[in-house]
N, C-alpha and C positions, 0 to 999 in steps of 0.2 A: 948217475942213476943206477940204481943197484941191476947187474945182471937180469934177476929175475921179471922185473919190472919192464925195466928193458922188452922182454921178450914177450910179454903181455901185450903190450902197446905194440908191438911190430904187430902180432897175432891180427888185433884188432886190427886194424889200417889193413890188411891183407883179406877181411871179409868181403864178402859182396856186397854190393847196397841191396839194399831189399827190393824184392822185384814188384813190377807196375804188373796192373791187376791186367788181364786179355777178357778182353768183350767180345759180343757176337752180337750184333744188329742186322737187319735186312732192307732193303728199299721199302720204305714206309712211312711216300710223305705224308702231310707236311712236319711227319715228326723227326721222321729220321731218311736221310738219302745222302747218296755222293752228289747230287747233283745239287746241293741248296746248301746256301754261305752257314760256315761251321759242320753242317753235315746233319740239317735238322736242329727244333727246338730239344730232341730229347738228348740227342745226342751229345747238343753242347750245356745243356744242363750237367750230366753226366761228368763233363770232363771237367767242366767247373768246378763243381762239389767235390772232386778228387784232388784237384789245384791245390783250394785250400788247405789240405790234407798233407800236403808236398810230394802228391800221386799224376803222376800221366799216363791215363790207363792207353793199353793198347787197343782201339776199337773198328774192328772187322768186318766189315759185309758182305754175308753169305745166304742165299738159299734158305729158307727156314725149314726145309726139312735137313738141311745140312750141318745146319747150326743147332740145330737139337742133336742131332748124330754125334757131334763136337762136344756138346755140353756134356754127355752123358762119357764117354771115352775120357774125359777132364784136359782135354785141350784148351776151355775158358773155364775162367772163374765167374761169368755171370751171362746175361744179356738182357737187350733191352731191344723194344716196347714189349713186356710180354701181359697176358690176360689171367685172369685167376686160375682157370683151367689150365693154361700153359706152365704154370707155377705149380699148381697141384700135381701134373702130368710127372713131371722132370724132379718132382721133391726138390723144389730150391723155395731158396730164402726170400721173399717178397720185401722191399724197402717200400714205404710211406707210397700211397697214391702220387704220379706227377703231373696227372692229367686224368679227366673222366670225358668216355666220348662215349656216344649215343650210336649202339649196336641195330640196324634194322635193315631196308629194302630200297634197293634203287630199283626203277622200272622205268621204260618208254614213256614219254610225256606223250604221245599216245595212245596209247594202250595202261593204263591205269590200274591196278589191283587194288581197289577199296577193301580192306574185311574191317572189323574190330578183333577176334582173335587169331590166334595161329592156326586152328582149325578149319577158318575158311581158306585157307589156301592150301589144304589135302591136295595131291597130285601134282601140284606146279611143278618146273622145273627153276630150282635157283644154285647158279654156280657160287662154291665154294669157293676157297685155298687150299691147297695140300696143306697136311699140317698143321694148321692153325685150329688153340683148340676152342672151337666154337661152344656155348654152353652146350652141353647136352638134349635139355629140354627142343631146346632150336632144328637140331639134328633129328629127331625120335618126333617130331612135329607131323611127320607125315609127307612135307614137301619131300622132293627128287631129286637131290642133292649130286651136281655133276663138278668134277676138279678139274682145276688151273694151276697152272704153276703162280700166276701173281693175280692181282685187283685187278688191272688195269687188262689184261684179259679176257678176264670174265665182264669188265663193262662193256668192252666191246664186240665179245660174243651176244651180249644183249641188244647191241644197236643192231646186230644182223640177226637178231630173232632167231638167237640157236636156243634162247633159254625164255621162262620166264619173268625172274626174278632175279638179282645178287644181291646175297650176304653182305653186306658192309658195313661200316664205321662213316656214318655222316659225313663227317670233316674230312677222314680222308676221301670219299667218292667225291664230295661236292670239288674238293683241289683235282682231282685227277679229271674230272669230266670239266672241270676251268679252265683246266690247261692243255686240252684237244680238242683242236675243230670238229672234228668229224663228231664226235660228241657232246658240244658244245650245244645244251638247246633240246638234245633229244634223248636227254636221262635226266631224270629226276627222282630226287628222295619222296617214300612214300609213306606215309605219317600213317602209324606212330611206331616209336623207337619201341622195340622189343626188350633191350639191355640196357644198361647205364653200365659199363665196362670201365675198371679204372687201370689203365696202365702202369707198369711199375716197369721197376730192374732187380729181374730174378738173380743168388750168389747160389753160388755151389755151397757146401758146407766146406769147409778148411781145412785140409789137411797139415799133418802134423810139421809145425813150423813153419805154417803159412799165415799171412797178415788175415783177420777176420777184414774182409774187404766189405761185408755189409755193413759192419759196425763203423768203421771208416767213411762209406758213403755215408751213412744217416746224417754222421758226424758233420759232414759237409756239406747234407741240404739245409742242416741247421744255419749254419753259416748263409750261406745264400740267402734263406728266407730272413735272417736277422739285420743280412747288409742291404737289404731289397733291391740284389743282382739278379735274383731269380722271378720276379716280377716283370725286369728291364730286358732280360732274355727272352720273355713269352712275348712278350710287345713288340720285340724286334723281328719276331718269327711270325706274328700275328699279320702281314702285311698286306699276303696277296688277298685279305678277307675283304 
């Protein structure tokens, strides 16, 4: 082998492999947690669609006002579940919807809040999340808007009547109040959905010599949805329903 050549081929063999993408996720079942097999539905969506890619992304659990902090510094290349305001917030990259959940009102199944618009609930008090970007319109509604560090806070500052209302995503409040006695029975969703939210996984843009990781993921839910593994995922996650 000719000298030169020779030293090409070493050069090459002596690169790095390309590096795996760093995610930022938060406790947020039943999409995503440390405490649920795979790490949540979205979670193992995510790592799926990376697989077949020949990616094992790195994926984090942090705080989400901490994980925005990270995003923005470029410590990750994306996160997930994020909401379209969260997206617009951070200027990232939005990949295809993976799920759409129904944005509205838990309350005391005693104590009931009927309206038909937002207007009739001028004054309430309903706990938020640090962080998380609620639509706007939601916020500017007039409600009283008090923060928590997580969900599952704020439902049960509502069983002890510190508030009137929380902000939540159906699916997750109805798993989190199913999976606590103490509020098991005395929260309920309170009709109707003010949102239809579609979750995604926000990408940073790509810096120079970096894998376009959104173009990658699409790449890979294509795949899933073709093999109908990402179908056999949501099924497996769909359990405690």
């Amino acid at each position: 082998m000719p000298r030169s050549l020779c030293l090409v081929v070493l050069a090459l063999l002596c690169l790095p492999l390309a590096a795996e993408p760093r995610l930022a996720t938060l406790e947020y079942p039943p999409y995503s947690s440390q405490a649920l097999p795979s790490g949540g539905s979205i979670v193992e969506l995510t790592r799926s669609a990376f697989a077949t890619q020949g990616y094992a992304p790195q994926i984090d659990f942090l705080p989400w006002a901490r994980a925005r902090a990270e995003l923005r510094d470029g410590s990750y290349q994306g996160a997930l579940a994020l909401w379209p305001q969260e997206i617009k917030e951070e200027k990232l990259t939005a990949s295809r919807p993976l799920f759409y959940s129904e944005l509205g009102l838990f309350v005391r199944q005693s104590d009931p809040q009927p309206f038909t618009r937002l207007a009739d609930l001028r004054g309430r008090k309903v706990g938020i999340v640090r962080g998380y970007g609620y639509p706007p319109r939601l916020l500017e509604s007039g409600l009283l808007p008090e923060e928590a560090v997580d969900d599952i806070s704020n439902l049960r500052k509502l069983a002890a009547r510190r508030f009137d209302l929380v902000l939540l995503e159906r699916v997750v409040g109805e798993y989190l109040v199913a999976g606590d006695a103490e509020l098991r029975g005395r929260l309920v969703w309170q009709e109707p959905a003010l949102e239809r939210i579609p979750l995604v996984v926000g990408f940073t843009k790509p810096r120079a010599g970096q894998p376009d990781w959104a173009a990658i993921f699409e790449r890979g839910l294509r795949e899933l949805h073709a093999s109908g593994e990402y179908m056999r995922i949501l099924k497996r996650h769909n359990s405690w329903r």
